[in-house]
Every structure is written in C-alpha cells, then in structure tokens.
C-alpha positions, -999 to +999 in steps of 0.1 A: -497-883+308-525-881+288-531-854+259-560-835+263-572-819+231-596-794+248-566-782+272-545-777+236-573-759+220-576-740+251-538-730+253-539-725+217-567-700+220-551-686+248-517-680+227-534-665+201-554-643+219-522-631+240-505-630+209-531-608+191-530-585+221-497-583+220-495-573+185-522-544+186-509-530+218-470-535+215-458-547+179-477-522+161-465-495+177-436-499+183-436-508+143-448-473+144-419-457+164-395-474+141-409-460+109-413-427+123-376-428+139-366-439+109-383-409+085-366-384+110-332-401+103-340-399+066-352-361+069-320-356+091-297-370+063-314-346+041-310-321+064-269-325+068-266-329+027-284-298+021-264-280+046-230-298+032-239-287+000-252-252+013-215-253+026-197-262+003-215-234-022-210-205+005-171-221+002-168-214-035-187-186-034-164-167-004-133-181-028-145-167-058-149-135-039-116-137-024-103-140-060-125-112-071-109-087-042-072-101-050-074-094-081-093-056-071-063-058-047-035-066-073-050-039-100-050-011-073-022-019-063-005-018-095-025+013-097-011+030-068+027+017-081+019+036-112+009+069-095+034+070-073+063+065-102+046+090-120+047+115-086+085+105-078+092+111-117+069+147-108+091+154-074+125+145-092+119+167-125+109+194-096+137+186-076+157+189-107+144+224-118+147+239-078+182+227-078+195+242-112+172+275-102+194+279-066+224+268-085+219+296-108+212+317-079+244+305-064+263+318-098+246+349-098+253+357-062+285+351-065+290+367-102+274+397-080+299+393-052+329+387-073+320+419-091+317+440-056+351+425-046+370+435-079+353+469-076+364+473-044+402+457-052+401+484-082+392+514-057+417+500-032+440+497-063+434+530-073+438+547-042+473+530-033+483+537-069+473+573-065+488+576-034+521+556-040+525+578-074+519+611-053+546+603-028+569+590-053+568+625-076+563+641-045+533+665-063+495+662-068+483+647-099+453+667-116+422+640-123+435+633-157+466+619-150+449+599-119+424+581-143+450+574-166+477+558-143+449+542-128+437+526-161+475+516-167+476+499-134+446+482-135+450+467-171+486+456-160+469+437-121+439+420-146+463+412-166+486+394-138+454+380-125 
C-alpha cells in the first residue's frame, strides 16, 4: 500500500470543502437557533420575574388593603357598639320614664277608685245607720240629726279602719 499524496490532497480538499459546506448550511444555523432559543429563554425569565414581582406587589398591596378595611371594619364597628349603648341607655331611661308614668297612673287610678269605694261604703254606711237608728227609736229623724249621727258613725268606722 502505497501513499499517494495527490489522493491525500484530494481527500483533504474534499473534507474541507464538505466541511465548509457543512458549516454555512448547518452549523451556522443552527448556531443561529441556539442563540435565538436562548434570547427567548432569557426574555421568558424576565417575563416570569416581572410577573413574580408584579405578584408579589398586587400581594402586599391587596394585604395592605385588607388591613385598611379591618381596621374601617373594627372603627365602625366600634362605632356602631357605641351607638347602640347610647340607644339602649335612650330606650331604658324611656323605658324608665313610661313605667314610673303608668305606675303613677296605676296610683292614681286606684287613689280614684279607693275614693269611689269609701264614698260609696260612707252612703251605704249612712243609709244603714239612718235606717238602723229609725227602727231602733221607732220615729223619723229631721236632716240634722241624720248628718250628725252619720258624722258620729263614720268618724267611729275610719277610725276602726
């Protein structure tokens, strides 16, 4: 076997021209792709870190909000407390007033009724006295001497009363 340089020349031509081909139509672009592919990756990663950070801001700024409308919660709330103490204290001291008024009432009704009862008791009283003195002198007393034994009569029931 014999080396032949213008075979090796020929086959080194023959790689480098397949090899240069190669390189323009294939290496280069697919070089290319790579870099390209690899920008979008980059431009991705941006992408997701400006949305994690867009996130996480939205995040704090719905908590701070939802501390914000606690705490408008908790003040009307304490609000509304105070209000309706302030409307119980109203309804009691109302209350208080409507129930001393009836009880007054009460009293005054039955002051009234007592009154119309004794009155009553003092004409029945008056009559049977009348009448039991009549029978028992056996004669008809003249006005005077009715009011007078009536008066007597009357002082003494109060008094037994």
């Amino acid at each position: 076997m014999d080396i032949l340089i213008p075979q090796i020349i020929f086959q080194v031509i023959n790689f480098l021209v397949v090899l240069g081909l190669l390189t323009y139509l294939l290496y280069k672009p697919i070089l290319q792709i790579f870099k390209e592919r690899s920008e979008r990756i980059e431009k991705g990663q941006k992408a997701a870190q400006e949305a994690i950070n867009q996130q996480e801001k939205l995040v704090e700024y719905e908590e701070k909000k939802q501390r914000e409308l606690e705490k408008k919660i908790a003040t009307k709330l304490e609000k509304a407390s105070k209000e309706a103490e302030e409307h119980k204290a109203r309804l009691m001291e109302k209350a208080k007033v409507d129930v001393d008024d009836f009880i007054d009432k009460q009293h005054k009704k039955t002051e009234q009724e007592k009154a119309q009862v004794l009155a009553k008791m003092q004409e029945g009283l008056a009559d049977a006295v009348v009448l039991a003195t009549e029978k028992i002198l056996a004669k008809k007393l003249t006005k005077q001497e009715k009011d007078t034994l009536v008066t007597q009569q009357l002082e003494e029931a109060l008094q037994g009363m």
